[in-house]
PLY file of the C-alpha trace (Angstrom):
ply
format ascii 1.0
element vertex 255
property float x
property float y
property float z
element edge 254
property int vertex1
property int vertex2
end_header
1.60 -46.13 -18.67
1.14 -44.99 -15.22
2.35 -47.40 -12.11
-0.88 -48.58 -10.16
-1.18 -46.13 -7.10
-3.54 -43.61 -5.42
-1.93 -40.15 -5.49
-5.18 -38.28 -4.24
-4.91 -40.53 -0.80
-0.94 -40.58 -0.38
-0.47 -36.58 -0.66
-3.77 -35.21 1.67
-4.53 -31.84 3.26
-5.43 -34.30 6.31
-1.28 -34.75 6.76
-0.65 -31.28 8.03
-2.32 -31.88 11.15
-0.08 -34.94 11.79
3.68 -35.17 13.15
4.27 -36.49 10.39
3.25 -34.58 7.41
5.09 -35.90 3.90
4.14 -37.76 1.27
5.95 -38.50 -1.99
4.71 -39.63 -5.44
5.71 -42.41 -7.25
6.96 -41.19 -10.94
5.83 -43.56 -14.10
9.27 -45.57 -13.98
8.54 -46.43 -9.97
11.15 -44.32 -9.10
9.90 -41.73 -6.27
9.31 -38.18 -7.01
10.42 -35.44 -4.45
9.61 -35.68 -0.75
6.89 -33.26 0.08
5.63 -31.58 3.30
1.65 -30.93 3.40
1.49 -27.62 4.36
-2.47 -26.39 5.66
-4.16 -23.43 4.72
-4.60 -20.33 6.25
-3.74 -16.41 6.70
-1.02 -14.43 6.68
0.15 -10.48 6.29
2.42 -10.63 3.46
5.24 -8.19 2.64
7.75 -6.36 4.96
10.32 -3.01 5.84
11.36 -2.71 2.21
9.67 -0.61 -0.48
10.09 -3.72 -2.56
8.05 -5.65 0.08
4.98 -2.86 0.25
2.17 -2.31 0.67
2.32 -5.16 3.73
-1.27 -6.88 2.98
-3.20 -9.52 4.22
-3.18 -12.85 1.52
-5.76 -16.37 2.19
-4.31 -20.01 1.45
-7.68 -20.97 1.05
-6.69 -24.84 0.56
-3.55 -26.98 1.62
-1.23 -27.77 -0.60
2.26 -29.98 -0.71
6.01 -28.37 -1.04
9.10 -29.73 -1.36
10.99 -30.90 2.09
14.06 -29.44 -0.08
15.23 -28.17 -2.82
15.25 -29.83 -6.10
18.45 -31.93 -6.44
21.07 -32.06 -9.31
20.16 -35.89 -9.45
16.44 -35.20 -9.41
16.85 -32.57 -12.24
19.25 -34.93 -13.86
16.28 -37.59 -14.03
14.06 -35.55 -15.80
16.93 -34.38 -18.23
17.45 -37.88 -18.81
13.83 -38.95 -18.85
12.90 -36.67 -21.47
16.10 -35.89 -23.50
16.79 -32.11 -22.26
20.11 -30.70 -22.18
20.60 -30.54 -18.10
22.22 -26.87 -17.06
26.14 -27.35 -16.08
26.31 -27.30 -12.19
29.36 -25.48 -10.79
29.76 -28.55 -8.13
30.80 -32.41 -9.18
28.16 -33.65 -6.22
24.60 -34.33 -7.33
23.53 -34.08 -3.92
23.12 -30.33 -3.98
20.68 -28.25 -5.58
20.26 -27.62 -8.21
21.09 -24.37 -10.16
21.92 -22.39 -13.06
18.54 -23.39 -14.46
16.48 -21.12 -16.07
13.13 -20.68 -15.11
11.66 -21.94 -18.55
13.36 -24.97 -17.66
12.07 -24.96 -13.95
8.59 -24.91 -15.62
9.31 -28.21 -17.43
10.41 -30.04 -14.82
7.10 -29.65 -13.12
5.14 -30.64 -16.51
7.06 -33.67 -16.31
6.80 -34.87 -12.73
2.64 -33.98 -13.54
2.77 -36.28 -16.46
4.87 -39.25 -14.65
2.86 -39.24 -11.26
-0.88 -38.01 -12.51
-0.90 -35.30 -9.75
-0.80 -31.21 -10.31
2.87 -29.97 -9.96
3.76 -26.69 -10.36
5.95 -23.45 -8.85
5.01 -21.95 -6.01
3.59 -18.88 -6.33
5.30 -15.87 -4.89
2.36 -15.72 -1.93
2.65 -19.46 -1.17
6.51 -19.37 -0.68
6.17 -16.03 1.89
3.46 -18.28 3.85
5.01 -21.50 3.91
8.61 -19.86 4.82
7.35 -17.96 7.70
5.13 -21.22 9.16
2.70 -18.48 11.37
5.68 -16.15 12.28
5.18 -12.51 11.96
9.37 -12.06 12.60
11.34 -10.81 9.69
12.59 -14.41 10.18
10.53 -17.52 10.73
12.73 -18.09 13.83
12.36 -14.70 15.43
14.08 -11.04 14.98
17.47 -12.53 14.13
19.13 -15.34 12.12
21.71 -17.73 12.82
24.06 -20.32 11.07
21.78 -22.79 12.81
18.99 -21.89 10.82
20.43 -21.75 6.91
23.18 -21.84 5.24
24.24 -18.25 4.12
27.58 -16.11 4.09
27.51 -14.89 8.08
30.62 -13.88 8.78
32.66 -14.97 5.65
30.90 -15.24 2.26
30.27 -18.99 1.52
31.02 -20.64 -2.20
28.65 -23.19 -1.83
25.15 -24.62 -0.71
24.74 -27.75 1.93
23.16 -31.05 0.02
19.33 -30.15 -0.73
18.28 -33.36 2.00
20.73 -31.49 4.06
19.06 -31.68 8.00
21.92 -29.95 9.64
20.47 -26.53 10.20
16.96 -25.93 11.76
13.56 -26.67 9.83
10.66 -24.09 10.01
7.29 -24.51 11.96
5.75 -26.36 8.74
9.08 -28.76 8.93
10.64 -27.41 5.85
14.24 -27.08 5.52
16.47 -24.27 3.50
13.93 -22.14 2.59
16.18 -19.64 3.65
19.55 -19.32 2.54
21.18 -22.34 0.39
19.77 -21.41 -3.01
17.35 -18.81 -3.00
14.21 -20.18 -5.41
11.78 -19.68 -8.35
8.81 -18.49 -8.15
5.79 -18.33 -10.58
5.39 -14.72 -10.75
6.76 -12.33 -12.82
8.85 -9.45 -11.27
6.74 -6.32 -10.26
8.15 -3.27 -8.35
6.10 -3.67 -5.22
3.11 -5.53 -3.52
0.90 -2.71 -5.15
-2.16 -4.52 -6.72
-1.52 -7.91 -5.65
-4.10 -10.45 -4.55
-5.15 -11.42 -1.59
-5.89 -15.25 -2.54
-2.33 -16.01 -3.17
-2.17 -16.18 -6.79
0.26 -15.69 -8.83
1.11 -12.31 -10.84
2.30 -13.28 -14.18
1.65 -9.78 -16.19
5.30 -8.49 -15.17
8.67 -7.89 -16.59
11.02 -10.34 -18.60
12.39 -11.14 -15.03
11.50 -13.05 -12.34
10.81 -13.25 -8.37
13.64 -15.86 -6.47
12.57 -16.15 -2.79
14.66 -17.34 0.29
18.43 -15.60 -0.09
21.11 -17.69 -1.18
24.54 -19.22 0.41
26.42 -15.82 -1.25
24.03 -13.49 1.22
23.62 -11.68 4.44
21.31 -11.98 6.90
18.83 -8.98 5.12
18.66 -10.81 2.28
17.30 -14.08 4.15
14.35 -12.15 5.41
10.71 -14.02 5.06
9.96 -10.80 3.03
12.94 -9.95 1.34
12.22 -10.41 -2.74
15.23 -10.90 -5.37
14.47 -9.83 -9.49
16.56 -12.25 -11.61
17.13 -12.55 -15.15
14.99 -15.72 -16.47
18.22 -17.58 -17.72
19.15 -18.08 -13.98
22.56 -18.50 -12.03
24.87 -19.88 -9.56
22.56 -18.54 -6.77
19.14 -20.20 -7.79
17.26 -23.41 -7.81
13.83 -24.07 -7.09
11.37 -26.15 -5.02
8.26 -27.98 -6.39
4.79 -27.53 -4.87
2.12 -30.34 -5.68
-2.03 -29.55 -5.58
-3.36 -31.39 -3.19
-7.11 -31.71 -4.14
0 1
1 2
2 3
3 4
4 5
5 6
6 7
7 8
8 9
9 10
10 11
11 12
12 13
13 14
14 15
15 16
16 17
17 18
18 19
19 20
20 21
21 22
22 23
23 24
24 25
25 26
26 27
27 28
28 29
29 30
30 31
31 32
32 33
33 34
34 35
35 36
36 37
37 38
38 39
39 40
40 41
41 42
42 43
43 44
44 45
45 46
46 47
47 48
48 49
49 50
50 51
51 52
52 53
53 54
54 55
55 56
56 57
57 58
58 59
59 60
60 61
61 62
62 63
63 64
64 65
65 66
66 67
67 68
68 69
69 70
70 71
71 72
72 73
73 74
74 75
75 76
76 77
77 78
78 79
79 80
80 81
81 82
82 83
83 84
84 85
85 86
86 87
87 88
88 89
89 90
90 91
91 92
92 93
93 94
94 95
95 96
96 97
97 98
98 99
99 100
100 101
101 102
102 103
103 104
104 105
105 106
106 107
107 108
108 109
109 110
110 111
111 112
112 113
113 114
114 115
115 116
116 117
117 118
118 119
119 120
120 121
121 122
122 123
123 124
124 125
125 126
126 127
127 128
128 129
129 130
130 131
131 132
132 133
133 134
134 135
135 136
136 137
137 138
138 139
139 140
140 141
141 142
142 143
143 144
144 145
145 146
146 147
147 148
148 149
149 150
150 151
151 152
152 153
153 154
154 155
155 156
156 157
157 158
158 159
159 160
160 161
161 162
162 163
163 164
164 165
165 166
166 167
167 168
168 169
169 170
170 171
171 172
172 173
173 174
174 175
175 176
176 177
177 178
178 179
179 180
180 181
181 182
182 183
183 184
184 185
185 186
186 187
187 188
188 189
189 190
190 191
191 192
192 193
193 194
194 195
195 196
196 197
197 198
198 199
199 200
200 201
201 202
202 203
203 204
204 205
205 206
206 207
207 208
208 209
209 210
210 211
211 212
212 213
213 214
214 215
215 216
216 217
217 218
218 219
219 220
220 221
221 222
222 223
223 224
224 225
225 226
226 227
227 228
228 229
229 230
230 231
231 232
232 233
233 234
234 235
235 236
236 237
237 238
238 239
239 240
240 241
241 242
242 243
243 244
244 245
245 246
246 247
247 248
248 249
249 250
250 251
251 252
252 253
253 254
C-alpha cells in the first residue's frame, strides 16, 4: 500500500522559479526518498572541443523535470537493497554517507523501478542530454562556473590525485546555477544512454540513445580526475559492471 500523499503537487515544474526549488517523495514505508531540485526547461548547445563531444548541436528540454540535489548515497542504495532483497555492491569506504559506487548500471536501473513503485511518481536515469543541461545551469563555459575550475567547485584530484569522494549531502564546495551540487567531480554518473562515438545523429529533444555498444555514458568526472575530465562536455565510456569511480543520480518526471 501506498502512504496517503500528493506526489503530482509536492514535486512541480512551478518550483524552479522559486528560491527554493526541492521537493522529496515520501517512499511506501514513510521513509523519504532522495532530495530533488526542480530543474525548468529550456535550450542549450550541447557537446564541446573533443571529437567525442561533436558535432556541438543545439538540444530542447521541452518540460521541467526533478534531479537529485546529490548523488545517490550508500545508505539510500542500501535501503533499496534491503527493501527488496538485492545483493548491495561492496563499497570501498566503511561510511554510508558517500556515494555510492561500484554499481552496475543494471542495478542503477532497479533502483529507480523501485523508488517508482514505493512513491507512485516516474523515476528514472537521466538521459545523457538532461545531465549536459542541468550541469551547465545556462553556462556556455567548458565549466558551469566559467573557463576554469577550482577545488571550490568539486571535489577532484587538483594538484594531488584524491582516493576518495566528499559525503553525497556534502555542501562544502560550490552548487551550480540550478543549485545542484557534485555534478562535477566526486563520482562521475550514469546515464541512460548507451555509448556512441560522437554526437553524430543525436536528437535534439533530449532523449536518450539506447541503440549503442555494451558500454555506457558516465557524466561529471570523478574524485581520481583532472580538471579536462570535469568539463560540462567531457563524456566517459564505462564497462556496464561499473567501478570505484561511478555512482549515479536519480531524475524524477515531473508531469
Amino acid at each position: 500500500s501506498k502512504p496517503a500523499r500528493n506526489a503530482k503537487e509536492a514535486c512541480r515544474a512551478a518550483l524552479a522559479k522559486t528560491r527554493r526549488p526541492y521537493c522529496r517523495d515520501a517512499l511506501a514505508d514513510g521513509a523519504k526518498g532522495p532530495t530533488l531540485v526542480v530543474v525548468p526547461g529550456g535550450e542549450f548547445k550541447m557537446g564541446g572541443e573533443a571529437a567525442e563531444e561533436q558535432p556541438r548541436h543545439d538540444v530542447r528540454i521541452a518540460r521541467a523535470f526533478a534531479l537529485g540535489l546529490f548523488e545517490v548515497s550508500a545508505t539510500e542504495l542500501g535501503a533499496f537493497c534491503k527493501a527488496t532483497g538485492t545483493a548491495c555492491p561492496v563499497q570501498p569506504w566503511p561510511e554510508t554517507d558517500l556515494p555510492a559506487v561500484n554499481v552496475p548500471w543494471t542495478l542503477a536501473q532497479a533502483y529507480v523501478a523501485w523508488l517508482s513503485k514505493s512513491t507512485g511518481a516516474s523515476y528514472r536515469l537521466p538521459t545523457e542530454a538532461e545531465w549536459e543541461y542541468a550541469a551547465r545551469a545556462g553556462s556556455t563555459a567548458p565549466y558551469p562556473f566559467g573557463d576554469e575550475i577550482l577545488p571550490t567547485h568539486a571535489r577532484y584530484s587538483f594538484k594531488a590525485a584524491e582516493t576518495r569522494p566528499l559525503p553525497a549531502g556534502d555542501r562544502s564546495v560550490n552548487r551550480n546555477d540550478f543549485k545542484l551540487y557534485h555534478m562535477l567531480g566526486n563520482v562521475r554518473e550514469w546515464v541512460l544512454d548507451a555509448w556512441h562515438a560522437s554526437h553524430a545523429g543525436a536528437p535534439n529533444d533530449g532523449q536518450a540513445r539506447t541503440d549503442g555498444e555494451a558500454r555506457h555514458v558516465a557524466r561529471g568526472g570523478s574524485y581520481a580526475d583532472r580538471a579536462p575530465a570535469l568539463r560540462s562536455a567531457a563524456r566517459a565510456a564505462v564497462e556496464p559492471g561499473g567501478d570505484a569511480y561511478t555512482g549515479f543520480r536519480v531524475l524524477r518526471e515531473i508531469e
